[in-house]
N, C-alpha and C positions, 0 to 999 in steps of 0.2 A: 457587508451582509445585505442583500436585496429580499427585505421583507414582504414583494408583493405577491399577491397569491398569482398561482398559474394552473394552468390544468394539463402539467407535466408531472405525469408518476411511474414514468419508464424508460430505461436508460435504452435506446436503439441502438447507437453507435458510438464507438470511437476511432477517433483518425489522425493520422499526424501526418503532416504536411512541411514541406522544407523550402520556402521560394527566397529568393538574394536579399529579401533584408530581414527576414526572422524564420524561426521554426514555428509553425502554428499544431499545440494540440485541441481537436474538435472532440464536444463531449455534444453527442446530437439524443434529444431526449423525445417521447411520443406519450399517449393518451390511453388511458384504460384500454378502448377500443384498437388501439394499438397504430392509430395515425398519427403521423408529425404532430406535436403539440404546438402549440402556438405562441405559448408564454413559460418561461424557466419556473415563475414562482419562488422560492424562496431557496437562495445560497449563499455559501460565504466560502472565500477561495482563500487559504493560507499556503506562506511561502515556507517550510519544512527545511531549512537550508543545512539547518544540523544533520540531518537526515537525506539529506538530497529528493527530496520529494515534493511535490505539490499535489497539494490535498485541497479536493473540491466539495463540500459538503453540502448534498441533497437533501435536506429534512423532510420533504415532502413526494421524495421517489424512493417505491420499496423493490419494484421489479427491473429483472434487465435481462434483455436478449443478449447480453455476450458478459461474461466473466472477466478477459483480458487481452492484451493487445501488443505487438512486438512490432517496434517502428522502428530501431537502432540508426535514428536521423544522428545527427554531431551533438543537439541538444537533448533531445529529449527521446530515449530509450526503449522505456515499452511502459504501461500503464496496466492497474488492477482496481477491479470493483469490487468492492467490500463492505460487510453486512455488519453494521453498530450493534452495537448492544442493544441499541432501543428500537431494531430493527427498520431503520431506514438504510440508508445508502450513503457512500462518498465513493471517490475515486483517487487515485495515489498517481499520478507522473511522476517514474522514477528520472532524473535525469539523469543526460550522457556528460554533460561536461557546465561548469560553470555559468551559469545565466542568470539574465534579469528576467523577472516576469512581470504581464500584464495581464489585465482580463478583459475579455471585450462577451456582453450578453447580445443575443439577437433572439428577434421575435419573426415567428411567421417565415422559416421555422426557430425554433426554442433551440439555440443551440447557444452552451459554454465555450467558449473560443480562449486559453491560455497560449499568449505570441510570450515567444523567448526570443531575447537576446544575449549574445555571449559577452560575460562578463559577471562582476563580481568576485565575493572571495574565493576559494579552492574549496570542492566537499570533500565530504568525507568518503571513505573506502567504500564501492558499491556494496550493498544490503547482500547478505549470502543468502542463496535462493536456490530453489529446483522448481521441478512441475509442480510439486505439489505444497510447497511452506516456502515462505518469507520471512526472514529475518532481520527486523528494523533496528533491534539494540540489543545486543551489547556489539559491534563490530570488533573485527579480529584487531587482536592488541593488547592494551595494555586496560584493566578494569577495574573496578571497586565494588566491596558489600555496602548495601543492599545490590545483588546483581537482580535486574527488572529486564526480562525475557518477553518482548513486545513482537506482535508481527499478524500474520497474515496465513491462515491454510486453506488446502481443500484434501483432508486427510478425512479415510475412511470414518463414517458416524460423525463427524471434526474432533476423534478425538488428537491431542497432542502431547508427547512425551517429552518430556525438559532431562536432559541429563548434564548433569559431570562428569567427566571422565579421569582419573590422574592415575598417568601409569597403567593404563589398561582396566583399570579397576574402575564400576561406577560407585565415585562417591557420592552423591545426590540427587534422587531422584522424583521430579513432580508430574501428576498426568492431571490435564486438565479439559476442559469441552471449549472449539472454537465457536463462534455464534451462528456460522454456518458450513455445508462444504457445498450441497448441491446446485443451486440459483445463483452464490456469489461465494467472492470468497471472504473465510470466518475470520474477526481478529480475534486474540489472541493474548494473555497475559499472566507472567507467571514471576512472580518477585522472591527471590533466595534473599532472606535478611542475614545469613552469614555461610561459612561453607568453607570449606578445603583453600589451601593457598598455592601460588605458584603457577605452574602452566599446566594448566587444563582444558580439554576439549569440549565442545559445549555440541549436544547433539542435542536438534528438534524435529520432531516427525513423529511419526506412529508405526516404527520399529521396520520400515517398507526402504524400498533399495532408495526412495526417491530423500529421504533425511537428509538435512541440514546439518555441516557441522564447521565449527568455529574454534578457531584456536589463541585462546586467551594464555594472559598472567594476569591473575586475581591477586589482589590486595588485601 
């Protein structure tokens, strides 16, 4: 975590980058006024390996000129900017395939620099995704109650619809508010403390062609 202050509170760019000894993802950030900023300020970069993700957390950037980013390098995939509950900012690198990560900050300009290497253990099954929802957990397979429906939209007003499905029939249904859709995208969370068993489909969206759906066996 790099506690110093910067006068970085706007996400500019992201870029992914591939040269012969790593993949490099660039999070390039700017100033009110909307110039290169000069200092990151305050973040903390965790490695999400469960999830296949690395997650860069902005505490002190609430704006951003771009939403998301599709790189489909070997390492790292495509990326999404997303709006906290406490309404700052992170970003997600979904990765493409097993790696090590590093972080390197620069100043003058303020850019996040995450270099991957391949290597490490194996992830897990990519995140089920459309244009418009992301789905971080429960991935297809095998699952348990409490089922905790975690992710990412940009569904009309953010809202999002949690379903079960078994045998055609919906058994379970939650609708809840993402924390944004327009400037970034909302996360997202909706926890089933018990529910129907067996194999069930798990549909997330706001009833639109672009819905998320997952095919579980519940415990």
């Amino acid at each position: 975590m790099d506690s110093r202050s910067g006068d970085a509170t706007r996400i500019s760019g992201l870029n992914g980058v591939q040269d012969r000894e790593c993949d490099r993802f660039i999070i390039s950030l700017a100033t009110d006024a909307g110039a290169p900023a000069t200092s990151v300020g305050r973040t903390r970069v965790v490695f999400l390996r469960d999830l296949g993700v690395v997650r860069v957390f902005l505490p002190d950037v609430t704006d951003t000129n771009i939403t998301d980013g599709v790189f489909e390098l070997p390492l790292i995939d495509r990326a999404y900017v997303v709006r906290s509950a406490d309404g700052s900012l992170y970003v997600d690198a979904h990765l493409g395939a097993a790696a090590m990560a590093r972080t390197v900050v620069t100043e003058s300009p303020a850019q996040i620099i995450v270099e991957l290497d391949p290597g490490g253990p194996a992830l897990p099954p990519v995140a089920a995704r459309s244009d418009l929802v992301v789905v971080l957990t429960p991935r297809e397979g095998r699952a348990d109650y409490p089922l905790i429906v975690t992710g990412y939209s940009r569904t009309f007003e953010a809202n999002v619809v949690v379903r079960l499905i078994k045998a055609d029939v919906v058994a379970e249904e939650r609708v809840t508010m993402a924390t944004d859709y327009l400037s970034a995208w909302g996360e997202f969370t909706v926890t089933l403390e018990t529910g129907p068993q067996g194999k069930l489909r798990l549909t997330v969206g706001d009833d639109a062609d672009q819905d998320v759906t997952i095919n579980l066996v519940l415990n």
